[in-house]
Each structure stands twice: as C-alpha cells, then as structure tokens.
C-alpha positions, -999 to +999 in steps of 0.1 A: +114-448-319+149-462-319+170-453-300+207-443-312+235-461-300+262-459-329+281-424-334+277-426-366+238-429-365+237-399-342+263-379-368+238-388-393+206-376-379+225-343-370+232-340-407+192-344-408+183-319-390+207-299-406+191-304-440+152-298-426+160-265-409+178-254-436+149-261-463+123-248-437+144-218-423+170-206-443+153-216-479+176-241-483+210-215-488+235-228-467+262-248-480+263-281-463+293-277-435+308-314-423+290-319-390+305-336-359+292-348-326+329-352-304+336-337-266+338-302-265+353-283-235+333-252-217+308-253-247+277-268-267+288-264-300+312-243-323+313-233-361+349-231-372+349-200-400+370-215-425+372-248-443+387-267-421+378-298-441+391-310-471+368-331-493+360-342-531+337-316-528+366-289-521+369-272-488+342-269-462+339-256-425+330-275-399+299-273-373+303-297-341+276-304-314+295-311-280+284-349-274+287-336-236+258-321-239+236-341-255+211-350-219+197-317-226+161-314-240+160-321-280+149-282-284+182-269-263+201-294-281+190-285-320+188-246-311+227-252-307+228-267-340+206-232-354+230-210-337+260-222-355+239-224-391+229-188-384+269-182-379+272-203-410+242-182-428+260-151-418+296-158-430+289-173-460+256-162-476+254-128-463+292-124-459+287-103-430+311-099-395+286-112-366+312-114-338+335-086-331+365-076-303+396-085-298+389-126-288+360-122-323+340-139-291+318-111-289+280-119-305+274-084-320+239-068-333+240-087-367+241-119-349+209-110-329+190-098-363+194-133-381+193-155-349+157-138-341+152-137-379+159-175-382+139-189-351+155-185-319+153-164-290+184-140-280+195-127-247+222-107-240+252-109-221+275-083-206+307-099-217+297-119-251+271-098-263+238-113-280+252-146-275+224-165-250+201-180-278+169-207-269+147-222-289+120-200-306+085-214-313+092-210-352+119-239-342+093-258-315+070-260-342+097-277-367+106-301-337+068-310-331+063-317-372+093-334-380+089-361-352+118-380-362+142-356-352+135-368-319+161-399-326+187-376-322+182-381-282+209-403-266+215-415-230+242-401-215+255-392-177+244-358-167+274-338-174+294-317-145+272-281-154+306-263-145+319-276-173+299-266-196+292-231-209+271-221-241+280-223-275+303-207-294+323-200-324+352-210-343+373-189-324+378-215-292+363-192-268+335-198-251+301-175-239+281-177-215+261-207-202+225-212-221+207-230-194+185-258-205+148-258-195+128-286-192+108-301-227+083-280-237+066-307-253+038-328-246+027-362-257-011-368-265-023-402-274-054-421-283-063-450-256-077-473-284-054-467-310-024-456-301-020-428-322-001-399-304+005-358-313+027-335-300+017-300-284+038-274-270+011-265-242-015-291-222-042-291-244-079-310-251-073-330-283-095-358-295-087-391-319-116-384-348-111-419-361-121-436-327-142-405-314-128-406-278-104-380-264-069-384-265-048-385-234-014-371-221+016-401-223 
C-alpha cells in the first residue's frame, strides 16, 4: 500500500476514516467537523466545541490529530480520532455536557456511556475522570475490514513520550497519557498467491483457492 508522504494525503485519509466510522458507528449522524493533522503540545488530539471554522457550508468545529503522534499503532492512532467524534457525537447530536469542573477538562460519566457505547475502551483517571480511552474490538474489527485505513500510517521520529500526554478537548488542557500498545494485528498470507487477511489473534487460516495454509507475514 502507498505510503503517505504529502500532508494533504494524510489530511485526506483522516477525513476517511472519519466518514467510515461514522456510517459504521454513529449511523452516519455526525456533522462532518474540518479535520487537521498539525503539532499538538502535551496531547493526541483535541475537538474544539464551537465552529471554529468558517466555510461555504457555514460554521463548523474542528477535530485535530497531533501529527506528533502519529508512530503509534494505526488502532491507538484512530481511537484518538473516535474519542473526539464521541465528543463531537455528544455536543452536537445529543447536546449533552460530557466534561465538567472548573478547567471543563474533567471526562465525566456521559463521556464513558457513549465512548463504551461507540467502540472504545475507558479507564479512569483520578484527575481527568473517564478520560483514558483504547481501542475496543467493535473499532479492531473496522480497522481489520476496512484495510485501507492502514494508509493513514506515516514515518516519523519516535516522539519525546514526556511530551505527549492523551487526548483531549477543546478546552487546551490536556489528560492523562493513553499509552500505546503494540499492533494487535496480524498479517496472514498465502505462499502461492499472495493473498493476505488480517486477524487480531494468531490463528490457523487456509487460502481455499490454492488449498494450502496461509502463513504469518
């Protein structure tokens, strides 16, 4: 698969992933946001809770993927993307108030009910609240269907970990740091053929049009 070497190509396959989780996990509800892949201090991502754009369309809010921390895995990299649609999903569909306090920093219980609800798994932190989130296998599965997501991945220098702590909201501030794990995918592929699946556990697969078992790439 090619690999992306333009901004623009990687903005544009973040808008793509944008429009196949929201048809497979919101119903296709959310307004689109303008997406954008630019530095991001002491986070992975942000959703800004007003239109901070202005287009022909009218206004729209923004959702930005920190281009810092893009060497993650694909599925730590779009379950920041699902975090800040479920922010998205929450302000304005629902219309509901899913981070609270004094900073708004604070990932409260209606944040945990559509992040769970919407394929990602929460954790909770003493400071932020339900604010930890990793990718569910409602989200794997979308990832392992939907193989060309997997252009989104771009080389870049291992960011300074200290400098980057997990995603957050429009508010500037930042929670606490979402650690990523290593790939939970694995690649199978046919040794005549070349065909090749995806699995998220090692598995015995065979190639029925050549009859011989595939084999881990």
């Amino acid at each position: 698969m090619k690999q992306i070497s333009k901004m623009s190509r990687l903005v544009g396959q973040f808008e793509k992933a944008f429009r196949i989780l929201n048809e497979e996990l919101f119903e296709g509800v959310l307004p689109t946001p303008i997406i954008t892949a630019i530095p991001t201090p002491r986070a992975y991502a942000h959703y800004t809770p007003f239109d901070s754009w202005n287009t022909a369309e009218g206004g729209k809010p923004e959702i930005n993927i920190s281009t810092g921390s893009l060497d993650r895995p694909l599925e730590n990299v779009l379950a920041s993307l699902l975090h800040e649609m479920v922010h998205l999903y929450n302000d304005r569909v629902l219309n509901i108030q899913d981070v609270s306090g004094n900073s708004r920093m604070y990932h409260n219980k209606q944040f945990r009910e559509q992040a769970e609800a919407h394929g990602l798994i929460v954790t909770r932190s003493e400071k932020y609240g339900w604010s930890t989130t990793e990718p569910g296998d409602a989200l794997l599965d979308l990832i392992i269907l939907h193989d060309e997501l997997r252009e989104i991945e771009i080389c870049r220098t291992a960011p300074n970990p200290a400098s980057l702590i997990g995603t957050h909201t429009g508010s500037g501030n930042p929670t606490p740091p979402t650690i990523g794990k290593p790939t939970h995918h694995r690649k199978y592929q046919c040794p005549r053929c070349g065909c090749s699946v995806r699995a998220t556990k090692a598995v015995r697969i065979g190639c029925l049009d050549c009859g011989v078992e595939m084999v881990e790439a």
